[in-house]
Legacy VTK file of the C-alpha trace (Angstrom):
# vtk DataFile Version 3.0
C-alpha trace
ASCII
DATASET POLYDATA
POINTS 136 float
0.000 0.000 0.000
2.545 2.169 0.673
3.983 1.783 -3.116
0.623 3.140 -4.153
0.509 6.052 -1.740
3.213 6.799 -2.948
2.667 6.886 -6.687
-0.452 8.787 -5.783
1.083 11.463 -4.041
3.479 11.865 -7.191
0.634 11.863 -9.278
-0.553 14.804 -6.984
2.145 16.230 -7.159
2.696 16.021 -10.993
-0.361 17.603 -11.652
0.434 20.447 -8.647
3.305 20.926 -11.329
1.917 21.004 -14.323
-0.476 23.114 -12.940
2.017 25.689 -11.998
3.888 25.355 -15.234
0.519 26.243 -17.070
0.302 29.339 -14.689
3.906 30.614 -15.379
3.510 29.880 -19.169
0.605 32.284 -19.526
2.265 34.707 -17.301
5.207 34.598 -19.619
2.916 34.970 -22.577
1.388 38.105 -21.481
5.099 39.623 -20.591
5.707 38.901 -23.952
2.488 40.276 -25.062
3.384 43.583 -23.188
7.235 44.021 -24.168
6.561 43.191 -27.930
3.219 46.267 -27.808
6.604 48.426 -25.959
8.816 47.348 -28.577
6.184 48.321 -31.647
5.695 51.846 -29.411
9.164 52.298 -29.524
9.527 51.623 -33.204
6.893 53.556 -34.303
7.872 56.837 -31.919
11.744 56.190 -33.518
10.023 56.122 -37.227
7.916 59.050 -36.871
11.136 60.821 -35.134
12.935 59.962 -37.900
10.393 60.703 -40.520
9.992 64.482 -38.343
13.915 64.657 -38.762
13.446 64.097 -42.340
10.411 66.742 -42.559
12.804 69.264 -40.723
15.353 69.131 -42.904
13.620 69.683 -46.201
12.038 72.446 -44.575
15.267 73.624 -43.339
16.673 73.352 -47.236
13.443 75.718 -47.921
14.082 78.023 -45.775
17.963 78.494 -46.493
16.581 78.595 -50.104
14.031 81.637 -49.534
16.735 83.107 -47.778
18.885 83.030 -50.395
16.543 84.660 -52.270
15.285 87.214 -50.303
18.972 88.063 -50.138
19.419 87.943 -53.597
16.166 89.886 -53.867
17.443 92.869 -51.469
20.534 93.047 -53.393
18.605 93.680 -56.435
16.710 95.936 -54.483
19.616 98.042 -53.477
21.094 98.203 -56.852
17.859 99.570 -58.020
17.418 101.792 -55.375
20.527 103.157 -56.000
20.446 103.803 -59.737
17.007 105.450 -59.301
17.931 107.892 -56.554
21.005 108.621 -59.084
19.090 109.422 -61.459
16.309 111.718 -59.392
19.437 113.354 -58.554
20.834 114.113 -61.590
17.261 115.400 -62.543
16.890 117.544 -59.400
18.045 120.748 -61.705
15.668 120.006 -64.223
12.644 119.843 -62.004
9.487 122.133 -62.533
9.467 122.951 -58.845
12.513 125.877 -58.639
14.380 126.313 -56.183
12.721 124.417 -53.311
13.427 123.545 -49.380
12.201 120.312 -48.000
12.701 119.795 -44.443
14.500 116.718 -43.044
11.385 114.739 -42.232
10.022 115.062 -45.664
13.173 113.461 -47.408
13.339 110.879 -44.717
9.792 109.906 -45.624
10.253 109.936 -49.366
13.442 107.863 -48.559
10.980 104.959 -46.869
8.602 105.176 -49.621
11.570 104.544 -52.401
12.598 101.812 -50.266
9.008 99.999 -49.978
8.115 100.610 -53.464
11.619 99.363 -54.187
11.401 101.799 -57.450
10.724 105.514 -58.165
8.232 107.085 -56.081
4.661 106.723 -57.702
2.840 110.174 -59.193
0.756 110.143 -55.853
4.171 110.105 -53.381
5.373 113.301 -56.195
2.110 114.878 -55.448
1.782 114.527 -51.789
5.376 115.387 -51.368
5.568 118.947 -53.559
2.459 119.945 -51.195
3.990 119.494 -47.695
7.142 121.453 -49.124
7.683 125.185 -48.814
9.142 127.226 -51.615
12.198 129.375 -51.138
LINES 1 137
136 0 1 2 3 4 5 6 7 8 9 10 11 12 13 14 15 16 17 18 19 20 21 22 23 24 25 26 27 28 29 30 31 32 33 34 35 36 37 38 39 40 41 42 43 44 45 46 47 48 49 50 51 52 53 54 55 56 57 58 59 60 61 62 63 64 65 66 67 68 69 70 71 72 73 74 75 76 77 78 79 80 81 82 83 84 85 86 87 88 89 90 91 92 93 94 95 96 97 98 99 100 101 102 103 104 105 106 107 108 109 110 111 112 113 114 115 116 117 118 119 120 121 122 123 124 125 126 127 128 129 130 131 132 133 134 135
């Protein structure tokens, strides 16, 4: 009797086992479960970093390039600026006016107003000027 107590009670205790082992097993699986949805987070924050990273840098590429041509653009700009208020000068002793005195603000002004129209001033600017200046 006591061989069959025996093999009972490691029968018991097999299945005690086995029981356990199924326990741990499904723990296990749902570790895995969790570190593999971790893992896929991971990946998929690293993709859209680098895919951001990506996005930056062709924005970056516009930018410089814009840059470049606003630069290129106020060079122009200048040039022009220059060659007109040359030539207004040269003109200055042909002008229907006479002899005229315009005070400091006034040329300051007309000064911003070539430089936002980046060309000659317009009829209007002529017209508004010659009225706020007093003749000599």
């Amino acid at each position: 009797m006591s061989k069959i107590q025996s093999n009972d009670s490691l029968r018991e205790l097999n299945a005690k086992l086995l029981a356990e082992i199924d326990e741990l097993i499904a723990e296990d699986k749902v570790k895995k479960m969790k570190v593999k949805q971790e893992l896929k987070a991971r990946i998929e924050l690293e993709k859209n970093k680098a895919d951001s990273s990506v996005e930056n840098v062709r924005r970056d590429v516009k930018i410089t390039k814009i840059k470049a041509g606003i630069v290129i653009q106020n060079e122009q700009n200048n040039n022009t600026i220059g060659s007109n208020i040359n030539t207004m000068n040269s003109k200055t002793s042909e002008s229907p006016f006479g002899n005229i005195q315009v005070s400091d603000y006034v040329v300051n002004w007309l000064n911003i107003e070539v430089r936002r129209a980046g060309d000659a001033p317009s009829d209007d600017t002529i017209i508004l000027l010659v009225s706020t200046i007093k003749r000599v």
